[in-house]
C-alpha positions as CSV (number, residue, x, y, z in Angstrom):
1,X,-55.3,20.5,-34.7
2,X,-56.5,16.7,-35.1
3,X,-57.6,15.5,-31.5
4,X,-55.4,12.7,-30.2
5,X,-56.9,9.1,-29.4
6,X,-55.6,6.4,-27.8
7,X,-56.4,3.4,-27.3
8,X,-56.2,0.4,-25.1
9,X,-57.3,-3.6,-26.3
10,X,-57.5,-6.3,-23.2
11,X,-57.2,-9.6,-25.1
12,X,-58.9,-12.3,-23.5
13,X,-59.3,-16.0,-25.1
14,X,-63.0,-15.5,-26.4
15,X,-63.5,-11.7,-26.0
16,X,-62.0,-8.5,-26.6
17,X,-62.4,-5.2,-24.7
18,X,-61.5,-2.1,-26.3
19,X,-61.3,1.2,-24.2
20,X,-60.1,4.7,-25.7
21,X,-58.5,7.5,-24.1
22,X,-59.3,10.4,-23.8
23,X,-62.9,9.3,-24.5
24,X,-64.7,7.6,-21.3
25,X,-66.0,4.3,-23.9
26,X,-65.4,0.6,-23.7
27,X,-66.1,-1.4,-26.9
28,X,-67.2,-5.3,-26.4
29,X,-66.1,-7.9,-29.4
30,X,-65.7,-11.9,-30.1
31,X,-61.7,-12.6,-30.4
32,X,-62.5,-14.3,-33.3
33,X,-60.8,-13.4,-37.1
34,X,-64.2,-12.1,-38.1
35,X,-64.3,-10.1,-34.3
36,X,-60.3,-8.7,-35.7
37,X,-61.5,-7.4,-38.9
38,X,-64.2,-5.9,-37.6
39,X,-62.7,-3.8,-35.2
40,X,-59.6,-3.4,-36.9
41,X,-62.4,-1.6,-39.2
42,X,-63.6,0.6,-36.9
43,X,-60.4,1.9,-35.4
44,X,-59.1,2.5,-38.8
45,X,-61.5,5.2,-39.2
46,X,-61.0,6.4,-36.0
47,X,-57.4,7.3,-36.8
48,X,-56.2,6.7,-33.5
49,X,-52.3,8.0,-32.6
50,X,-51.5,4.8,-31.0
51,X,-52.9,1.1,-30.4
52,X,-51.6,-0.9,-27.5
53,X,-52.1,-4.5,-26.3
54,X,-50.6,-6.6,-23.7
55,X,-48.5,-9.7,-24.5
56,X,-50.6,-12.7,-23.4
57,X,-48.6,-15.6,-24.4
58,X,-49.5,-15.4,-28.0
59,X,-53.4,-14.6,-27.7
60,X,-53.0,-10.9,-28.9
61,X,-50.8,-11.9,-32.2
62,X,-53.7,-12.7,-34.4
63,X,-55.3,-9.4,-33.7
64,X,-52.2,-7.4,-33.7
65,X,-51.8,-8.9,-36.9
66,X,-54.9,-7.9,-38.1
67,X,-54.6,-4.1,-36.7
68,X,-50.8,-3.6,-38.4
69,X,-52.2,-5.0,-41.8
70,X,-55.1,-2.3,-41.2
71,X,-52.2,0.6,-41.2
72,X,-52.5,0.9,-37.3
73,X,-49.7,2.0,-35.1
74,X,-49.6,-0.7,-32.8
75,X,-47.6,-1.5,-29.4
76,X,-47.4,-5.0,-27.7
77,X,-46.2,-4.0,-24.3
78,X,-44.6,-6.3,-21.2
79,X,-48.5,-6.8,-18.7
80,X,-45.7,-6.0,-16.1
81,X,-44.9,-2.3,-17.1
82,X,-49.0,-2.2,-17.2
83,X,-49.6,-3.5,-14.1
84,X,-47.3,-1.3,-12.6
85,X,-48.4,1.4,-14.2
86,X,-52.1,0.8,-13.0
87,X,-51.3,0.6,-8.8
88,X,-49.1,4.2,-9.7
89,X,-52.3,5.7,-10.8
90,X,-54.4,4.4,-7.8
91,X,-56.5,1.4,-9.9
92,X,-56.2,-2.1,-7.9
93,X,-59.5,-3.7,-9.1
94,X,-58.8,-5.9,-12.4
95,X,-60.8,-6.8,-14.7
96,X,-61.2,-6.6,-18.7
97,X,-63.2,-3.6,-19.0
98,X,-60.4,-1.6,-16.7
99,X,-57.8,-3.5,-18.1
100,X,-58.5,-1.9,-21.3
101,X,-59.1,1.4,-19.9
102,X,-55.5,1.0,-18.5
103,X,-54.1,0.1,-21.3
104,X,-55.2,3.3,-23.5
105,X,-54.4,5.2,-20.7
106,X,-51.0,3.7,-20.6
107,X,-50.5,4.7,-24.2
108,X,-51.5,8.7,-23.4
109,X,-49.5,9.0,-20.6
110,X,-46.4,6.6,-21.6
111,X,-46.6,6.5,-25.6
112,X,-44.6,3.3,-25.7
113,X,-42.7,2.6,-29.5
114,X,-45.0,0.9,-31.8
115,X,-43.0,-1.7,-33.9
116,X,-43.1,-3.2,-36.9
117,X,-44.5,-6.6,-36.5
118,X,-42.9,-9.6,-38.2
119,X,-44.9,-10.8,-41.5
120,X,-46.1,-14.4,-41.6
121,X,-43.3,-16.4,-42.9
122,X,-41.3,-14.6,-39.9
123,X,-44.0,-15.3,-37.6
124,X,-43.5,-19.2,-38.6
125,X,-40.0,-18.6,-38.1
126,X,-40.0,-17.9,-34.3
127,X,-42.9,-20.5,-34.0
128,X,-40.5,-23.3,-35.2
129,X,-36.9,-21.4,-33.0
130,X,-40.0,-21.6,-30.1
131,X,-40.8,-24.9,-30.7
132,X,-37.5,-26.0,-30.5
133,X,-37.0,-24.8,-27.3
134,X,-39.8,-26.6,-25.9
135,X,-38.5,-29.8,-26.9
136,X,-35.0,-29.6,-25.7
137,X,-36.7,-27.8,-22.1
138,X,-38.9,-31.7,-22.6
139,X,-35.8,-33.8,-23.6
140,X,-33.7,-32.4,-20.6
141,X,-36.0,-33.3,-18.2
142,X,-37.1,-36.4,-19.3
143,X,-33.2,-37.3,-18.8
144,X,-33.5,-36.3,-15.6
145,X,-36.9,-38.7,-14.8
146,X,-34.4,-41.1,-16.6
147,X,-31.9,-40.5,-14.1
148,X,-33.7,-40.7,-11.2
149,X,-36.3,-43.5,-11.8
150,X,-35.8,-47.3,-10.6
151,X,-38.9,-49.2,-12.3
152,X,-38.1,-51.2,-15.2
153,X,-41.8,-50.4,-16.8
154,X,-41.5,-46.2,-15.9
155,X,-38.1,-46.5,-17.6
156,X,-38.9,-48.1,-20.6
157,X,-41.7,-45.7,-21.4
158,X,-39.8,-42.8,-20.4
159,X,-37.1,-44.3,-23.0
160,X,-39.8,-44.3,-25.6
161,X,-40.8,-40.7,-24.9
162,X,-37.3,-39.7,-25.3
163,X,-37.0,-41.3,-28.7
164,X,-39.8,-39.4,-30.1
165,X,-39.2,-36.2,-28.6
166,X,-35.4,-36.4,-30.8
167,X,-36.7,-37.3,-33.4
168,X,-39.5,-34.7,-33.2
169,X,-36.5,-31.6,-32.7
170,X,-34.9,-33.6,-35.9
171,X,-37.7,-32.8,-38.1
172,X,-38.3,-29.2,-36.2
173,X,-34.8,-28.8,-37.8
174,X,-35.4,-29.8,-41.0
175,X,-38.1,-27.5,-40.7
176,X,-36.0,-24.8,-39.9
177,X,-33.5,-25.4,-42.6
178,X,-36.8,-25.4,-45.3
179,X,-37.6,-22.3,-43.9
180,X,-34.7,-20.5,-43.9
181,X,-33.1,-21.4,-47.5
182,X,-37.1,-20.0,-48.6
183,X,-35.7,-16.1,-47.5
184,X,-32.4,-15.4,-49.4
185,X,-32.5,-12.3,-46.6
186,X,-32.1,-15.5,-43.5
187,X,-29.7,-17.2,-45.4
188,X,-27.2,-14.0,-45.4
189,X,-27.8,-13.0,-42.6
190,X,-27.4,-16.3,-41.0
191,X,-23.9,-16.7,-43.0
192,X,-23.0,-13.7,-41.6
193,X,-23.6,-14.8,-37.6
194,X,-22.5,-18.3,-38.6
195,X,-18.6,-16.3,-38.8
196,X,-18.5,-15.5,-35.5
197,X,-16.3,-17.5,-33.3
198,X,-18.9,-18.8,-30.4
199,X,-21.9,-18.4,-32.5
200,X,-23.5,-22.0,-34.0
201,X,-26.5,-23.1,-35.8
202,X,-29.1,-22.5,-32.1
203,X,-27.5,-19.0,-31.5
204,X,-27.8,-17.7,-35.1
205,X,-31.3,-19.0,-35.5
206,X,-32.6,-17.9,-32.8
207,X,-31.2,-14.4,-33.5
208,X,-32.5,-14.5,-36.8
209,X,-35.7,-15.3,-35.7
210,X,-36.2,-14.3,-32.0
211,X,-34.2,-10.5,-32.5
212,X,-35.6,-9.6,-36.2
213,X,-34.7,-6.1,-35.2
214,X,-30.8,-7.0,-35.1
215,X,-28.9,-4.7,-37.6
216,X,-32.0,-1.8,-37.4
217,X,-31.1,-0.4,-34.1
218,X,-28.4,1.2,-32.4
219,X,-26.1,-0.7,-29.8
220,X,-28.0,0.7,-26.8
221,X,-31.1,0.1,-28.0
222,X,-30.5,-3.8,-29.5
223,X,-28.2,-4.4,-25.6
224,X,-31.7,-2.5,-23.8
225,X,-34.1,-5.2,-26.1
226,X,-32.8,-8.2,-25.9
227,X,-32.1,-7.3,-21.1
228,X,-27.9,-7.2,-21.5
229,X,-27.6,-3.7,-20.8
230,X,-27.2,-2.6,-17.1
231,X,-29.1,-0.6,-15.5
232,X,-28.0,2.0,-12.6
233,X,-29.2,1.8,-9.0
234,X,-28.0,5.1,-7.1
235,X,-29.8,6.8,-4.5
236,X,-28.3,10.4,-3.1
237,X,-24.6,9.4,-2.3
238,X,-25.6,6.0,-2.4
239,X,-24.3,4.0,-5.5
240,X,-25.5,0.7,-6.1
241,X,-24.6,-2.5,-8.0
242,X,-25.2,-2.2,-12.0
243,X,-27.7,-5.3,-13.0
244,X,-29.5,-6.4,-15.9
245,X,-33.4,-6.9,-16.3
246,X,-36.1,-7.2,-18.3
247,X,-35.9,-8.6,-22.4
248,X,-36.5,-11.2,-24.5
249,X,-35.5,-14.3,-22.2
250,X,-34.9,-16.9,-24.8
251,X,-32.6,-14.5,-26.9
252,X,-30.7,-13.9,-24.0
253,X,-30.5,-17.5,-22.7
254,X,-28.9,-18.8,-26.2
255,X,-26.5,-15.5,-26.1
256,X,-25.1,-16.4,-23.0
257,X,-24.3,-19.9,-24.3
258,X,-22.7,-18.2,-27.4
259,X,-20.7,-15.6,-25.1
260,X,-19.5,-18.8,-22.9
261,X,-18.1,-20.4,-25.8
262,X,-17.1,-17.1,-27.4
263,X,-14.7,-16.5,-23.6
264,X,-12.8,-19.8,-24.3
265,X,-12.7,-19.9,-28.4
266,X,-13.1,-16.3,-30.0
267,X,-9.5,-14.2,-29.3
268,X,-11.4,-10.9,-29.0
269,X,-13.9,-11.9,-26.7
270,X,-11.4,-14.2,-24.9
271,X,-9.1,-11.3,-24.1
272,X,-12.0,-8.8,-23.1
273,X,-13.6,-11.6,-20.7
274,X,-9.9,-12.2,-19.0
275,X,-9.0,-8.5,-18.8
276,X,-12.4,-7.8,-16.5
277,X,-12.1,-10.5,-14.7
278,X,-8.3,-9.4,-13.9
279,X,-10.0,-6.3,-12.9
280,X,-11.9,-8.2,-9.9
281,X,-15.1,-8.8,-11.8
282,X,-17.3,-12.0,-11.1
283,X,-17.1,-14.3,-13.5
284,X,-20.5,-13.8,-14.1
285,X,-20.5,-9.9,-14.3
286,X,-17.9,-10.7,-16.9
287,X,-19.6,-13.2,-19.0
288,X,-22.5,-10.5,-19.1
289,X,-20.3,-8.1,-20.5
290,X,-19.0,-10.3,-23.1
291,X,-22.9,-11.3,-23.8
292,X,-23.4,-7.1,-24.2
293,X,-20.0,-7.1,-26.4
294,X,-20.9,-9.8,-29.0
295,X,-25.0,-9.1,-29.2
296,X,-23.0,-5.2,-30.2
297,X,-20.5,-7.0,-32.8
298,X,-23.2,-8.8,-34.7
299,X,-25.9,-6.1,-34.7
300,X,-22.9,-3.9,-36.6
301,X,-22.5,-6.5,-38.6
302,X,-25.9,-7.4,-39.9
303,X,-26.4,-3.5,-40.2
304,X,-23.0,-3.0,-42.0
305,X,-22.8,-6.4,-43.7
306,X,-20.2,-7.0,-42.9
307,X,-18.5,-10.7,-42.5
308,X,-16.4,-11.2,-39.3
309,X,-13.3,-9.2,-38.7
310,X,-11.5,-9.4,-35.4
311,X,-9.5,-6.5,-35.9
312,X,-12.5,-4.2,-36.4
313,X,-14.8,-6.0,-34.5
314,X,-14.3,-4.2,-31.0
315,X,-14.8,-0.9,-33.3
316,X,-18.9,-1.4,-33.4
């Protein structure tokens, strides 16, 4: 039988540290694209069973990149479910060369789902939905320096600011629009989200380009990605409240504006939304439900394509 491997990359901003389990070595490489190829080499002939890195705020997509386009199985994990992981088995110290060594031994022990990682134009995609994002987070609070700021001088510059931070998220837009008429693929499936009652133009792009995985995975699964699916918290006879936690915070965020206009505008999720809160529900358990309920609706319908039916809709 073929000996397992696993192993572990620590990504830091000029160095990368690459640890293999079971094996007791630690490999030392630049983080440059000559460093990726490199050691994307080396691994290849390794055949390792699995590859994982943490997600460090972008630093590990260039390599990752590098190691799927090698034909490596490769998982970027949450640091949290690492760290975690690392004060279960008894390690407190930190630093890169046990970082790594955590990391392959998180693979062996937990063997998280390697994924298929999004191709470049895809990539660009969610760099432009991510950019967006930045500059309404930068336009709201400029307002709010607006707001609350007396001096003529501070206000005219803040004014200024503001000008060219909409006009910037116009041509992020335009961007988008470029982008997404490029991939007949975004254009359907954006049609497709665009028919939902409670979805616009921010919630369907950043589904199409935050949640690439919508339509390939079942309704637990998709609910469990995206942090909309409640978990339990019982103890012996103790039962406690269900919550939500974890998942991609951005696609979550626009859902919930989607699911608050959905409550008041889209008859299916209208009635769903009043019928729990009838029950006693918080408004804001319910509106978390209806965020579960339409994330479920449109991942059947980008795998069924399928255009917007409300009488089959609460059937996905």
């Amino acid at each position: 039988m073929k000996k397992e491997l696993f192993i572990g990359i620590d990504v830091a901003k000029e160095s990368l540290d690459t640890a293999f389990s079971p094996a007791a070595e630690v490999l030392h490489s630049a983080n440059t694209p000559a460093g990726h190829r490199a050691l994307a080499k080396d691994l290849a002939k390794r055949a390792p069973t699995l590859v994982v890195l943490e997600a460090t705020g972008g630093l590990e997509k260039p390599l990752a990149a590098c190691l799927v386009n090698a034909g490596l199985p490769v998982a970027v994990v949450n640091p949290r479910q690492v760290r975690h992981f690392a004060q279960a088995i008894g390690l407190l110290a930190k630093t890169d060369r046990i970082d790594a060594d955590v990391l392959a031994r998180f693979a062996q022990a937990v063997r998280p789902k390697p994924r298929p990682w999004p191709d470049k134009l895809q990539r660009e995609l969610a760099a432009l939905m991510s950019r967006r994002m930045q500059l309404v987070e930068m336009i709201t609070a400029e307002n709010n320096r607006l707001s609350s700021t007396p001096t003529g001088r501070v206000r005219k510059r803040i004014a200024a600011h503001l000008e060219w931070l909409r006009k910037e998220l116009g041509r992020v837009d335009e961007d988008l629009d470029d982008l997404i008429r490029q991939s007949p693929t975004w254009r359907e499936k954006e049609n497709l989200l665009r028919g939902v009652p409670g979805v616009g133009p921010v919630v369907s792009r950043t589904l199409v380009s935050l949640l690439p995985e919508l339509g390939t995975l079942n309704r637990k699964e998709i609910a469990a990605l995206v942090g909309v699916a409640p978990f339990n918290r019982d103890s012996g006879a103790y039962r406690g409240q269900r919550a939500v936690w974890g998942g991609r915070s951005r696609v979550r965020a626009a859902l919930y504006m989607g699911a608050l206009v959905a409550s008041r505008h889209n008859p299916l999720i209208r009635t769903f939304y009043q019928r729990l809160c009838e029950a006693g529900k918080p408004k804001k358990v319910a509106l978390t439900a209806c965020m579960r309920k339409l994330l479920v609706i449109i991942n059947a319908m980008v795998r069924d394509q399928r255009p917007w039916l409300p009488v089959s809709a609460g059937e996905a």
